[in-house]
BAVO-105490 format. One record per residue (C-alpha): residue number from 1; residue in one letter; chain; x, y, z. Coordinates in pm, 1 decimal. Example, Ala and Ser with C-alpha at 12.3 -4.5 7.8 and 13.67 -1.06 7.14 Angstrom:
<rs>
<1; a; A; <1230.0; -450.0; 780.0>>
<2; s; A; <1367.0; -106.0; 714.0>>
</rs>
This chain:
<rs>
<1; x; A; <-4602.5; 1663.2; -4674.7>>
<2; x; A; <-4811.2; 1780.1; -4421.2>>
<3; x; A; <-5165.9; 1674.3; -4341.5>>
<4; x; A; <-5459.2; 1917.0; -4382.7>>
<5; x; A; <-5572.8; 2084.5; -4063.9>>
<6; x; A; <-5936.9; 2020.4; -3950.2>>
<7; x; A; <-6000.4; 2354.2; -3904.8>>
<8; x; A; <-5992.6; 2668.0; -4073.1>>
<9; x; A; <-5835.9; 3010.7; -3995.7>>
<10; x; A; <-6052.6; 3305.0; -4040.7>>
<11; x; A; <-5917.3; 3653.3; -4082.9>>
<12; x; A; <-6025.3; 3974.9; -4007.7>>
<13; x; A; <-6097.8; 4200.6; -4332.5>>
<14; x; A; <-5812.8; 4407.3; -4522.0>>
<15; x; A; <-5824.5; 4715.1; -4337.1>>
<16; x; A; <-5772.6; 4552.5; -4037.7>>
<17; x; A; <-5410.4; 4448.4; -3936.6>>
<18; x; A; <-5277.0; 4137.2; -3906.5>>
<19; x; A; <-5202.5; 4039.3; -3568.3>>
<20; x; A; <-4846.0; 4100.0; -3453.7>>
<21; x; A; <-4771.1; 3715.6; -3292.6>>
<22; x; A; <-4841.8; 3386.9; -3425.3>>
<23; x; A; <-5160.1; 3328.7; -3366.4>>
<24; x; A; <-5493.1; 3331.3; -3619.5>>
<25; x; A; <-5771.6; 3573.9; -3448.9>>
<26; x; A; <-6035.5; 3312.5; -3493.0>>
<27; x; A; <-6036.9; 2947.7; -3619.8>>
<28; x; A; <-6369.5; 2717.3; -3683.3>>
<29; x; A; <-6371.7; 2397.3; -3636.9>>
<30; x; A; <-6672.5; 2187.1; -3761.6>>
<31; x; A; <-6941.3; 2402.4; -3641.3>>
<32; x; A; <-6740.1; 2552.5; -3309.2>>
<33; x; A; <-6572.1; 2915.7; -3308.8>>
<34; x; A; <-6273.1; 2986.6; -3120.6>>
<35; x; A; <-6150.2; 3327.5; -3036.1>>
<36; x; A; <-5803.4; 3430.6; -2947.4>>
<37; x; A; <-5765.4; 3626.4; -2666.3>>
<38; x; A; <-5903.0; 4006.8; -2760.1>>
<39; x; A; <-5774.7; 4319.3; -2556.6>>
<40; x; A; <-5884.2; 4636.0; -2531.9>>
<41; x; A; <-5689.9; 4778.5; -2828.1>>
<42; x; A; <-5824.9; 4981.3; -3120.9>>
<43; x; A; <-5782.4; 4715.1; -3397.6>>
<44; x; A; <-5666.1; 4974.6; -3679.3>>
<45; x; A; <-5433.6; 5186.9; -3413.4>>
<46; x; A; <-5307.0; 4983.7; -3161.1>>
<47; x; A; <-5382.3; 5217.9; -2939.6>>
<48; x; A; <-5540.6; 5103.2; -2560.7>>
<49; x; A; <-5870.9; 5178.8; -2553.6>>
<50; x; A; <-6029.8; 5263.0; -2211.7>>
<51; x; A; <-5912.6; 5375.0; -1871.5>>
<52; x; A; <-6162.5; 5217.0; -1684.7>>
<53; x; A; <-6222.3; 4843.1; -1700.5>>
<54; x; A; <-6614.3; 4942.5; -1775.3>>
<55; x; A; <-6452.1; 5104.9; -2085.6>>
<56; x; A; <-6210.3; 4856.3; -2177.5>>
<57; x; A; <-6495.0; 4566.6; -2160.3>>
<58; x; A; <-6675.8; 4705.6; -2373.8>>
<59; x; A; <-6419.9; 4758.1; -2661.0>>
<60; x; A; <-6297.6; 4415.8; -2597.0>>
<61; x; A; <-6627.3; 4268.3; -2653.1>>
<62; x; A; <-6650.1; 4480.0; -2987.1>>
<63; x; A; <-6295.1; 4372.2; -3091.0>>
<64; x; A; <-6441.8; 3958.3; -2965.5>>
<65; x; A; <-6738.8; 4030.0; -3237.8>>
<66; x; A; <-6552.6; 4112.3; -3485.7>>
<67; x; A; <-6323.7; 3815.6; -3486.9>>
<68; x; A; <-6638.0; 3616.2; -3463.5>>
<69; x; A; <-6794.6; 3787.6; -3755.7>>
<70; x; A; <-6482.8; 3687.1; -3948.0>>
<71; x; A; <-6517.6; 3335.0; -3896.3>>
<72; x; A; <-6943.5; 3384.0; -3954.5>>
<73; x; A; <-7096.5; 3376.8; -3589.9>>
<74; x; A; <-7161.6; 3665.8; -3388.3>>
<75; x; A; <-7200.9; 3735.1; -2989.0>>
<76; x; A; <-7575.5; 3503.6; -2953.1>>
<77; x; A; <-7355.4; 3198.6; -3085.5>>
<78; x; A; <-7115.1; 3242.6; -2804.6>>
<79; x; A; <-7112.7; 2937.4; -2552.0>>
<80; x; A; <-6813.9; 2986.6; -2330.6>>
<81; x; A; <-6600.6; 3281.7; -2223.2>>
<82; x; A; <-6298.2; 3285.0; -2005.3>>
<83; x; A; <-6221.4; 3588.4; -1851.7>>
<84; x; A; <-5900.1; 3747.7; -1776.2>>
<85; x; A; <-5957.9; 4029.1; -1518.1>>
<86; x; A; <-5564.9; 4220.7; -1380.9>>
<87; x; A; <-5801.7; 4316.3; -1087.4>>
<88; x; A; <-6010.7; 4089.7; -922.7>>
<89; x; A; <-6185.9; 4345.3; -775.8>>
<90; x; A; <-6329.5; 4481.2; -1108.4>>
<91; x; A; <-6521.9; 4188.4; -1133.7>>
<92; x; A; <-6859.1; 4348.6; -1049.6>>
<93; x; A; <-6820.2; 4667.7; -1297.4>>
<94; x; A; <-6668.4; 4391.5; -1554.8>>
<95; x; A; <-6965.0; 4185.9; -1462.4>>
<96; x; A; <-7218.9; 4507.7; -1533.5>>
<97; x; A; <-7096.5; 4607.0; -1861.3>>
<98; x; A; <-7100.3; 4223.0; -1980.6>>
<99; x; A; <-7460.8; 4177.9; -1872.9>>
<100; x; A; <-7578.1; 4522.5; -2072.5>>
<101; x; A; <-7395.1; 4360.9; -2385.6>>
<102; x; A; <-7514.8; 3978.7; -2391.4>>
<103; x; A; <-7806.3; 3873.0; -2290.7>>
<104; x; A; <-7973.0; 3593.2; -2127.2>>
<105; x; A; <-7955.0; 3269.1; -2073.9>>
<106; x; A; <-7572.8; 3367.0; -2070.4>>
<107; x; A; <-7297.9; 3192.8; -2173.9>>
<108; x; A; <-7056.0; 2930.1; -1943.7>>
<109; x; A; <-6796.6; 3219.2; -1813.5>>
<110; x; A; <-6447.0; 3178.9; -1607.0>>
<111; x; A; <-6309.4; 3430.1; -1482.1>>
<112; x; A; <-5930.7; 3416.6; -1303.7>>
<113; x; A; <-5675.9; 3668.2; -1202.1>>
<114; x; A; <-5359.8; 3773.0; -1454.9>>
<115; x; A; <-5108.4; 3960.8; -1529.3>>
<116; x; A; <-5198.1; 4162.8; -1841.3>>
<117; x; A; <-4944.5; 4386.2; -1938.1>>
<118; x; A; <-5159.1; 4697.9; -1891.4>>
<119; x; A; <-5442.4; 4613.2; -1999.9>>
<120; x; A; <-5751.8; 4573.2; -1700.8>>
<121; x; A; <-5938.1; 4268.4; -1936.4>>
<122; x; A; <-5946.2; 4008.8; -2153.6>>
<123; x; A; <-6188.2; 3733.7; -2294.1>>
<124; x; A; <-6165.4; 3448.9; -2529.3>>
<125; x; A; <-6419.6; 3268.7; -2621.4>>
<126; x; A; <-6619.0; 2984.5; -2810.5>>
<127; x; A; <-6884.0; 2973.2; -3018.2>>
<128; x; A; <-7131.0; 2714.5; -3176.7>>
<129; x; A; <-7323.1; 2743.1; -3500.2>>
<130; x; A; <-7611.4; 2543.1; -3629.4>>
</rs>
């Protein structure tokens, strides 16, 4: 028999679809929030959204809030982001679209270089609730 986990899977509501690998969206832990990587798809679709990576940041941030949502926290209860940028050199139009969208004092951020199979960003994060 297997022990019970010590956290707790949350999903994303009905209408949404499941994601396609093996992974849960979002999983809390005590009173932390993790968030599995989000990308700058159209969560009912599939489709990419964004050409730009001012574009794409924003819908991945939207996509990151609703998988917090799901597991009750929201983007003010985020305390660390790691970003996933293809281009390095985005990093300042990345950087202006994330400071119009969360505000001061910010949350810890890393941001590295990767291959993202078409995509121009990514984020995960981790959040804390009271």
């Amino acid at each position: 028999m297997k022990n019970a986990r010590s956290w707790t899977p949350a999903h994303l509501p009905a209408e949404f679809p499941p994601p396609v690998g093996a992974y849960s969206p979002a999983a809390r832990a005590g009173s932390l929030v993790f968030v599995s990587g989000q990308v700058p798809k159209d969560v009912r679709t599939g489709a990419v959204v964004g050409k730009d990576v001012r574009e794409q940041t924003r819908q991945v941030l939207s996509n990151a809030e609703r998988a917090l949502n799901a597991a009750g926290a929201t983007l003010e209860d985020v305390v660390s982001i790691t970003a996933y940028l293809a281009r390095m050199d985005d990093w300042s139009e990345f950087d202006a679209i994330y400071r119009e969208i969360l505000r001061p004092p910010y949350p810890t951020r890393t941001t590295v270089g990767a291959d993202l199979r078409g995509f121009l960003v990514e984020l995960s994060l981790i959040a804390s609730l009271r």
